[in-house]
N, C-alpha and C positions, 0 to 999 in steps of 0.2 A: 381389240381395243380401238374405238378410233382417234381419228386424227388430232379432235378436238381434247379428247379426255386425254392422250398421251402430251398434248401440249400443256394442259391444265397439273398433270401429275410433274411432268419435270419442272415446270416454273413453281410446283411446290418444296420441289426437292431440292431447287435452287437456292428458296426464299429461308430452305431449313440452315445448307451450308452456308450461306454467308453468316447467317445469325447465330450461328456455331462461331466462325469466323470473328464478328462483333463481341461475340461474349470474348473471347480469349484476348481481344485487344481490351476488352474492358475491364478484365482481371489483371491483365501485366500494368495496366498505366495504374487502374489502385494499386498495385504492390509496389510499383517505382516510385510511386508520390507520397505512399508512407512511407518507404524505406528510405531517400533519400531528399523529402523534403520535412519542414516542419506543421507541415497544412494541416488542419482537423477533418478526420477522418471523414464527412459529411462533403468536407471541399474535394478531398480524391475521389468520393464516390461520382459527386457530380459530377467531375470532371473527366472519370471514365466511362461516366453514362453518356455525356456529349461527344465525347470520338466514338463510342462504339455507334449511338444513331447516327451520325454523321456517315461514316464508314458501312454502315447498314444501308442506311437509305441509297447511295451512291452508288454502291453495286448492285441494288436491286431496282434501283428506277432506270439503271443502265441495260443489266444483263438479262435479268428476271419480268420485269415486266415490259422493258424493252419502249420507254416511254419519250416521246417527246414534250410531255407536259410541262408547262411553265415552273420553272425549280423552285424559286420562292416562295410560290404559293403551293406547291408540294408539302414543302419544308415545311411552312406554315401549319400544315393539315399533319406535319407529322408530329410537329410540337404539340398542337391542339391534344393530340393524341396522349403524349406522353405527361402534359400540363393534366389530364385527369387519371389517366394507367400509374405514375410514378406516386402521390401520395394513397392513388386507394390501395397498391401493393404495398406499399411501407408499412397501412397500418394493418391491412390483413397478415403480412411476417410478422408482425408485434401481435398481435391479437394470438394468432395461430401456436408462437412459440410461450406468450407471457402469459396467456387463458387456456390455452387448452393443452399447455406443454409440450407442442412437437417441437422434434430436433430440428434445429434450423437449416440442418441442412433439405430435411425433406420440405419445410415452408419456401424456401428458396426455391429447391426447384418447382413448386409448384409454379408460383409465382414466376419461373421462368417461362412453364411450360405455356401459363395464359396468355403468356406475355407473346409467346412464338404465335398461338393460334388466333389472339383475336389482331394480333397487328396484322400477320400474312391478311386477314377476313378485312381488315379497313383500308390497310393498300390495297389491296386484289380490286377491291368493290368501292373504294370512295377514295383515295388520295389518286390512282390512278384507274381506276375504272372505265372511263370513257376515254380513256389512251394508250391502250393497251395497243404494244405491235406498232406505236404511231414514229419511233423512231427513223429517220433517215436510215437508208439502204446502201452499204459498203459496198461500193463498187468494185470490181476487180478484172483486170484483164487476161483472157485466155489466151494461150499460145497463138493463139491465129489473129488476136490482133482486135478482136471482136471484148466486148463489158458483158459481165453479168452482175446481176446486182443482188445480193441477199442482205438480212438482217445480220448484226453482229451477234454471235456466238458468246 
């Protein structure tokens, strides 16, 4: 395999575990904010959709794709994202489960699963595309006194 495609396949395996990562903060804050607020269920979604992108985006514009790209206008391209991903999956899980009767649970993970590959595809290639690798290089000094410098891991 070479160099290029083992670098391509771990910054996908990366981009799978954080969003692994992302989901399960996003299930514990809905379950915390139903269970112990009064909010409607629509506001705990919400609100555990924005930590988990938040927390998504932040370790993959760090570790995965390794970006120095301007944050806000990252951010920007990842809301853009999810301002059209989050109502056309709401109404495909509604469609899916109320027309064509699957169990929610397999509409969900669909909708998870699109959700995993077309965002890795619009990060990869358009939120940071043209900065990839562009982050600053951790210095570190060896026993002799002398720096090396690599990316962060």
């Amino acid at each position: 395999m070479s160099d290029q495609k083992k670098k391509e396949t771990l910054r996908a395996v990366k981009f799978v575990l954080f969003s692994i990562s992302a989901g399960l903060i996003q299930a514990v804050s809905i379950y915390l904010l139903e269970t112990f607020t009064q909010l409607s269920s629509w506001i705990c979604y919400l609100v555990g959709l924005v930590l988990s992108v938040i927390w998504n985006f932040t370790l993959n514009r760090k570790f995965t794709f390794k970006s120095a790209a301007n944050v806000p206008i990252a951010m920007l391209k990842v809301a853009a994202y999810y301002a059209v991903y989050t109502p056309l999956s709401t109404l495909g899980v509604k469609l899916l489960t109320e027309k064509c009767m699957w169990p929610p649970l397999f509409a969900d993970g669909l909708a998870m699963a699109l959700n995993l590959v077309t965002e890795f595809l619009y990060q990869r290639f358009f939120v940071f595309g043209k900065s990839l690798d562009t982050a600053p290089l951790r210095k570190e000094k060896r026993k002799d006194g002398s720096e090396t410098a690599q990316n962060e891991e």
